[in-house]
N, C-alpha and C positions, 0 to 999 in steps of 0.2 A: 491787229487793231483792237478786239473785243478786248484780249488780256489788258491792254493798256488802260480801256478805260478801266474792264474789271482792279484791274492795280492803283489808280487813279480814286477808287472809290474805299480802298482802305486805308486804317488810321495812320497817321504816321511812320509808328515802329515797322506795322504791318507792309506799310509799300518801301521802305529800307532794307526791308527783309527780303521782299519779292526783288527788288532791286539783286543784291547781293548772291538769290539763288542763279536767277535769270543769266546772271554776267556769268557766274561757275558755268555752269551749262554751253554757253555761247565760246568762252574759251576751252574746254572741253577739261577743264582737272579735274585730277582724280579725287573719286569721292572726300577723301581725309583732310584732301585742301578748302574742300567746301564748309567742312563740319569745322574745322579747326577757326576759319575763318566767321562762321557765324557764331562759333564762340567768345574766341575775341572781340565783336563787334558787340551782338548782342547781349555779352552776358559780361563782360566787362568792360568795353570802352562807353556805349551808350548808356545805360544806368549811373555811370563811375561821374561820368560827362554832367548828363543832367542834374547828378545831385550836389558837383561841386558846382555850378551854374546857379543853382539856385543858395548855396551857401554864400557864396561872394562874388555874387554875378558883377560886380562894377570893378575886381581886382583881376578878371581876364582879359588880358588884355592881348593875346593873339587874335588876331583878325578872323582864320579859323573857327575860334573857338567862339566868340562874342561879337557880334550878336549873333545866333545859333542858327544859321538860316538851313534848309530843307537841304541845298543843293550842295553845303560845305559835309553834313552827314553826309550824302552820297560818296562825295570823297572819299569819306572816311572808311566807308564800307567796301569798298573800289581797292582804298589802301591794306584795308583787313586783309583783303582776298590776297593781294601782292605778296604782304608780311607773310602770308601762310607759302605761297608759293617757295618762298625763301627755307622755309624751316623742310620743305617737305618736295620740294621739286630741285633737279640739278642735270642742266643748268634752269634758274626760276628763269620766270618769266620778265622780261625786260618793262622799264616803267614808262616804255612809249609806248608799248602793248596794252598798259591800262591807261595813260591818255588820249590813247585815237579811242578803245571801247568807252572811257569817259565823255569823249566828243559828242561821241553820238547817241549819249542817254541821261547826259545833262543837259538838261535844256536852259538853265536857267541862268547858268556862270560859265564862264568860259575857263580851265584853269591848264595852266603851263604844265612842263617837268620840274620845274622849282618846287610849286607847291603842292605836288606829289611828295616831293624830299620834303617839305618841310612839314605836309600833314603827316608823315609816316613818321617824323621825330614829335610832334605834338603826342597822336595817338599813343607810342611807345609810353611818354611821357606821364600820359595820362592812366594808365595802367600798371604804372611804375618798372615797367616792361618785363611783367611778368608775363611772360610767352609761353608756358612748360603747356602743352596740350595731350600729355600722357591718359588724362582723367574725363576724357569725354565719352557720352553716347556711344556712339557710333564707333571706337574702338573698343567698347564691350560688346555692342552687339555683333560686331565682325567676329571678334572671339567667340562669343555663347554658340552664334550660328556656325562655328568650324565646329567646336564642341561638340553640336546637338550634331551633325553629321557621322560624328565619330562614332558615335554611338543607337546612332536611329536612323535605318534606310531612309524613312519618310522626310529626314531631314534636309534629303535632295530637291524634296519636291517645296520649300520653304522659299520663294522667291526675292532674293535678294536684295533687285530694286525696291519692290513693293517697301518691304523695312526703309527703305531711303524715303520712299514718297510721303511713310507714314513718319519718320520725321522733321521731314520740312513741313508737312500739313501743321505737326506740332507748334512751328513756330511762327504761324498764321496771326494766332492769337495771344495778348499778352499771359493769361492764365494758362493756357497749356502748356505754353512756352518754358513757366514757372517747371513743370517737370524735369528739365536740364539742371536743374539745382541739385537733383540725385539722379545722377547719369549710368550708375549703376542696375538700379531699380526700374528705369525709364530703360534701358537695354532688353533688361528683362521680359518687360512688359509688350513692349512691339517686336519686338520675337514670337512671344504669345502669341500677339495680336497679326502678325506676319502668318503664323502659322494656321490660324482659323480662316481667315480669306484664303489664301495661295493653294491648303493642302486640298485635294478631294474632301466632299462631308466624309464619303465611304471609308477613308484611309486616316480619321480624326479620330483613331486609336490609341496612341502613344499618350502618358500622361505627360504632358510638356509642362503643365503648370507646377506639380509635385519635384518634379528635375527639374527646373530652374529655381524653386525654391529652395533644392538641397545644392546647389552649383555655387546659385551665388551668395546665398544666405541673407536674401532676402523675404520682408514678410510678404506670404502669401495672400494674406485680404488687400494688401496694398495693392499689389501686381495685378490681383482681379478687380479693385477699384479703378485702376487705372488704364489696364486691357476694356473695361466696358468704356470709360471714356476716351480711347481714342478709338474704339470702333464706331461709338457715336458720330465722333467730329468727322472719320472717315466717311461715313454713310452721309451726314448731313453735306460734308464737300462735294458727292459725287451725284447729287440732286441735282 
């Protein structure tokens, strides 16, 4: 009950998002459905969305789509997650599976199996159905972190989830969120940043910032710009 209201009490994008994590979790997919799917949502349907909304908001004329109410996103974020299970689960998950978990976390519309098929032809739609999820986050940092293993005992002791928590924390906020724009760099850096919380202080030997500079070729002041700000936001969430 607290999370709800805690969720209840953030901005818009922010409880779509919490929305989005919450449902991954509850149907239990694999991490790559989760990331995949908040890409989609986040970083191409809903930006794509509001800015053609406000270009020619009286020429949308799907019911979906216009007027934009709170509870048709959820959908839409509902249908991300589905879409991803498609590209990356087999067999995916069935679209009664996400209208009973729709039932019970919409509160506000009631929506059929129709218009699951027809929000999943909208959203396709809307992003021109560019679905390629090769270039995300989270399949560099699964990469970097097999890497840094390969070559650094210590790399065992870099806890896994932690990197996951520390990117969904990411997407709490519309500005951190912005980090997903260089998914590469953003891998990098909560590796880093994975590896200062998770590792012992005693065993914070290895240079990880220097080897991930030379791995991915990415800039180094960036990575430590960015490493100080999500250990920030980490520290500030766990107050």
């Amino acid at each position: 009950m607290q999370s709800e209201f805690a969720a209840a009490a953030l901005p818009l994008r922010a409880r779509l998002l919490h929305l989005l994590i919450e449902s991954a979790q509850q149907l239990q997919v694999a991490p790559i459905v989760k990331y995949t799917a908040l890409s989609l949502f986040a970083h191409r349907f809903y930006p794509r969305c509001l800015s053609r909304l406000e270009e020619r908001a009286n020429d949308v004329a799907n019911w979906l789509l216009y007027p934009l109410r709170e509870s048709n996103l959820q959908l839409f974020a509902l249908v991300s997650l589905w879409i991803s299970t498609k590209i990356h689960t087999s067999p995916h998950l069935s679209v009664k599976i996400f209208k009973s978990l729709g039932d019970s976390i919409i509160k506000e519309q009631h929506y059929t199996v129709r218009d699951y098929l027809e929000a999943e032809v909208v959203l396709m739609q809307e992003v021109n159905f560019e679905i390629g999820m090769n270039n995300i986050a989270f399949v560099h940092f699964e990469e970097l972190l097999l890497q840094f293993k390969g070559v650094a005992k210590v790399g065992e002791l870099v806890n896994f989830e932690a990197g996951m928590d520390i990117m969904d924390l990411l997407y709490e906020k519309e500005e951190t969120s912005m980090l997903y724009t260089n998914p590469r760099s953003l891998a990098a850096s909560v590796l880093v940043a994975s590896y200062i919380i998770t590792v012992p202080k005693q065993m914070l030997e290895f240079p990880v910032l220097p080897w991930v500079k030379f791995v991915t070729g990415c800039d180094e002041e960036f990575i430590l710009d960015t490493v100080t700000g999500i250990l920030k936001h980490v520290f500030d969430a766990s107050r």
